[in-house]
C-alpha positions in Angstrom: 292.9 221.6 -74.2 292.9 222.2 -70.6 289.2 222.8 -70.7 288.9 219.6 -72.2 290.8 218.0 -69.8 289.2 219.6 -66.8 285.5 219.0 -68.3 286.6 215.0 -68.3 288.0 215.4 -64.9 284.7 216.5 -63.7 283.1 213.9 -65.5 284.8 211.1 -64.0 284.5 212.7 -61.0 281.0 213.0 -61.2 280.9 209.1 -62.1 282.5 208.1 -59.0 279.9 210.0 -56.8 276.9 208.8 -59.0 278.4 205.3 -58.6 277.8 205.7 -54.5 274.1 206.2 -55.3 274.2 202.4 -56.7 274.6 199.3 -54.7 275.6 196.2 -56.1 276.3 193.1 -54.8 280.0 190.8 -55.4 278.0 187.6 -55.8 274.5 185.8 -57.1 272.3 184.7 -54.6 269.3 185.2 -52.2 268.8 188.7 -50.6 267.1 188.7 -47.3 265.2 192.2 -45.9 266.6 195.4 -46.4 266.9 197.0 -43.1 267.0 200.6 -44.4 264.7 202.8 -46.8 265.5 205.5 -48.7 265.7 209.1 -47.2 267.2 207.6 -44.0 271.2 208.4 -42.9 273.3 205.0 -42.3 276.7 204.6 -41.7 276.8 205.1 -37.6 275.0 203.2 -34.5 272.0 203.4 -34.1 271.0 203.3 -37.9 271.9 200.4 -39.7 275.6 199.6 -41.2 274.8 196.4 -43.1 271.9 197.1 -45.2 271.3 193.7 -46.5 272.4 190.4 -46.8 273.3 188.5 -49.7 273.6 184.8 -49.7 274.6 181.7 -52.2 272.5 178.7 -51.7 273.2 176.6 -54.5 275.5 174.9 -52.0 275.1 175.2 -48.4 277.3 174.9 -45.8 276.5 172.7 -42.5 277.8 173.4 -39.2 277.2 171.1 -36.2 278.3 169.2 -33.3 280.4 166.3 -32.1 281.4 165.2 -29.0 284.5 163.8 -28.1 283.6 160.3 -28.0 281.9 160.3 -31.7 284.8 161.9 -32.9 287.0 158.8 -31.6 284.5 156.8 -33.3 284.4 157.6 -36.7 288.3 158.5 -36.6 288.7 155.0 -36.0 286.1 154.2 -38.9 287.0 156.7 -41.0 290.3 157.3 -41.8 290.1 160.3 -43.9 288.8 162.4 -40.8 292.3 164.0 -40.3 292.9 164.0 -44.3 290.4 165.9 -45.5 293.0 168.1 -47.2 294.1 165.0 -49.2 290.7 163.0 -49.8 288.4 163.9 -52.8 284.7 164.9 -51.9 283.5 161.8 -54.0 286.1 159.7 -51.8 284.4 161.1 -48.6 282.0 159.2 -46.3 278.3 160.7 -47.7 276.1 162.4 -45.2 272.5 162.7 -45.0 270.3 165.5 -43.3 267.0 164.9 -41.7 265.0 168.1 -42.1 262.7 169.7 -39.3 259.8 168.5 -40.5 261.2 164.6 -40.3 261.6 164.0 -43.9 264.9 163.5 -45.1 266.6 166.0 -47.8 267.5 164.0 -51.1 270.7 165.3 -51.9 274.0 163.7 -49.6 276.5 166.2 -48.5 280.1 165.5 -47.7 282.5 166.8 -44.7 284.4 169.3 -45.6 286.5 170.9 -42.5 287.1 169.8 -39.1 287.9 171.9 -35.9 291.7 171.5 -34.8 290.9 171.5 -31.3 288.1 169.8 -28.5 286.3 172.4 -26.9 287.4 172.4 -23.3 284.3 173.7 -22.0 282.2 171.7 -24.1 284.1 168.6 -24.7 282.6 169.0 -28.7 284.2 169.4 -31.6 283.0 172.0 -34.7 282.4 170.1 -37.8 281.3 171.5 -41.1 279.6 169.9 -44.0 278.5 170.7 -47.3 275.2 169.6 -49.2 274.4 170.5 -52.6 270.5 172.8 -53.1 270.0 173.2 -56.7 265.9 173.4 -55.6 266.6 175.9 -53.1 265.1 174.2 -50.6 267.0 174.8 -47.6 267.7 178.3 -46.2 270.3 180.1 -43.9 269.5 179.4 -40.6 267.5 176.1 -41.0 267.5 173.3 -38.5 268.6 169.9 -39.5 270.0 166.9 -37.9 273.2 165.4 -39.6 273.7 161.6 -40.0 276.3 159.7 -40.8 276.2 155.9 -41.1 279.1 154.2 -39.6 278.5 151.0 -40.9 275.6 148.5 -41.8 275.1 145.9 -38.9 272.8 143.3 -40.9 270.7 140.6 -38.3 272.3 142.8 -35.0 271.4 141.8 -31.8 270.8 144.5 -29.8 269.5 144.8 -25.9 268.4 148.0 -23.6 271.8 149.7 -22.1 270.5 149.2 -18.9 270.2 145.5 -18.7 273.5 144.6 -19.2 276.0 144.2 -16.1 279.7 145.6 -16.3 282.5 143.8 -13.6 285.7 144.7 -14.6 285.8 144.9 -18.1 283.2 141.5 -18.4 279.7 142.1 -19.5 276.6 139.8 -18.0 273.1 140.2 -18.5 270.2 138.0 -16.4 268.5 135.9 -19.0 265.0 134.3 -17.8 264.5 130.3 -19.1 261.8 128.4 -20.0 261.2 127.5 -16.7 260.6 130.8 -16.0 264.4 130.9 -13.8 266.8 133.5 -13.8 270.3 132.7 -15.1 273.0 134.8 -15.3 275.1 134.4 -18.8 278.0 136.3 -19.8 278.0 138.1 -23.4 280.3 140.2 -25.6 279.0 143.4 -26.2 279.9 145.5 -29.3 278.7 149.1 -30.5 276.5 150.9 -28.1 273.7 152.9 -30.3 271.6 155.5 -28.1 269.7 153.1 -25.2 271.0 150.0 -26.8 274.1 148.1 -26.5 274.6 145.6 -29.3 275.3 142.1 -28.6 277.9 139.8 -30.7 277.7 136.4 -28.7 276.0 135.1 -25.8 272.6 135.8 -26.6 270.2 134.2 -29.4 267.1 136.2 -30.5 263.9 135.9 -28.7 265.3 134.7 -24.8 264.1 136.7 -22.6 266.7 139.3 -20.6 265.6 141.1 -17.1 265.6 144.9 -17.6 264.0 145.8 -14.1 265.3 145.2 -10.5 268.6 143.4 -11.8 270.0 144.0 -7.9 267.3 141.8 -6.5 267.9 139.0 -8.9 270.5 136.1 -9.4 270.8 132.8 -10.8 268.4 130.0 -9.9 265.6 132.6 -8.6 262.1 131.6 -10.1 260.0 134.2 -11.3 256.7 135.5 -13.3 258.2 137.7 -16.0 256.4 140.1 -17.1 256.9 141.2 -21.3 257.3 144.3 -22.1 258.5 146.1 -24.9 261.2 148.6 -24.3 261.3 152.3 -26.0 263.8 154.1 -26.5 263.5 157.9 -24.7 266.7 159.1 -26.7 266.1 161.8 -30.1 270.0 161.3 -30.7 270.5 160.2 -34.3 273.7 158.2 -35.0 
């Protein structure tokens, strides 16, 4: 009987050590390049520790981001962005990603953790979202944009940042008439969006506004405007 149970003892034994021969991973997924072959000793510097990498893409996490000012933004839009603990993902504002190659990826992700603190050196904050990839399409390590739409601004009036005129909390903008005379007018401005500043009252669609040399102009001037159409040297997406 002792024989018996020493032969089994051996057994097992020998079970454990032909189970270090075999490698197996905890999860499913995608595994990216083996950075050992076989005859080579790992386990210390310089030879590899982590032979390989496994990874689940059938839902990918999304890290970017924010600064300071954006996160003000949708705080005040969104109220879930300090509740995300409490808000269902369906609840949850949708986001979209624009790939590198411009196109946009058909599935909408969802925010799913937020940073507790600012950067200090930065002024961002870390944001992470999560997008569905049942076609495998996007990999670790991609490149994407994230976007998130704030709200839908139908018929907006919207004018270059730099023509409009701040003075103590008033906004002003030079606006050329008819008669080809420069007039100042006073507008309210609303949501500013990359270059532009959108305008709720004070302007009507097609006047002409002064964009250039606004510190050489002022009401009652005469001049020969020259049209132009202004374009926008910002890649930001909001």
């Amino acid at each position: 009987v002792s024989y018996v149970n020493a032969m089994e003892s051996n057994l097992h034994f020998s079970k454990i050590n032909l189970g270090y021969c075999w490698m197996k991973s905890p999860i499913n997924g995608v595994i990216g390049k083996t950075h050992a072959r076989v005859g080579e000793f790992v386990g210390k510097d310089p030879n590899p520790v982590i032979l390989n990498t496994v990874s689940t893409v059938d839902t990918v996490r999304v890290e970017f981001y924010i600064t300071e000012a954006d996160y003000i933004r949708l705080s005040r839009f969104y109220y879930y962005v300090d509740k995300l603990d409490t808000i269902k993902a369906k609840d949850r504002q949708p986001l979209s990603l624009i790939l590198a190659d411009g196109s946009t990826f058909k599935y909408q992700g969802y925010t799913s953790f937020i940073n507790r603190e600012v950067d200090a050196q930065t002024g961002s904050l870390l944001v992470q979202a999560v997008f569905p990839n049942p076609e495998k399409l996007l990999k670790p390590g991609q490149y994407a944009k994230v976007v998130v739409q704030m709200r839908n601004a139908k018929n907006a009036l919207y004018i270059p940042q730099r023509c409009l005129i701040e003075m103590q909390g008033q906004y002003s903008v030079f606006v050329v008439n008819d008669e080809n005379k420069v007039e100042s007018r006073q507008v309210v401005a609303g949501e500013r969006i990359n270059d532009y500043w959108i305008i709720k009252e004070g302007l009507q669609k097609g006047e002409k506004v002064v964009i250039d040399a606004l510190q050489k102009v002022g009401s009652g001037l005469e001049v020969k405007p020259d049209i132009i159409v202004f374009e926008s040297k910002s890649t930001q997406q909001d």
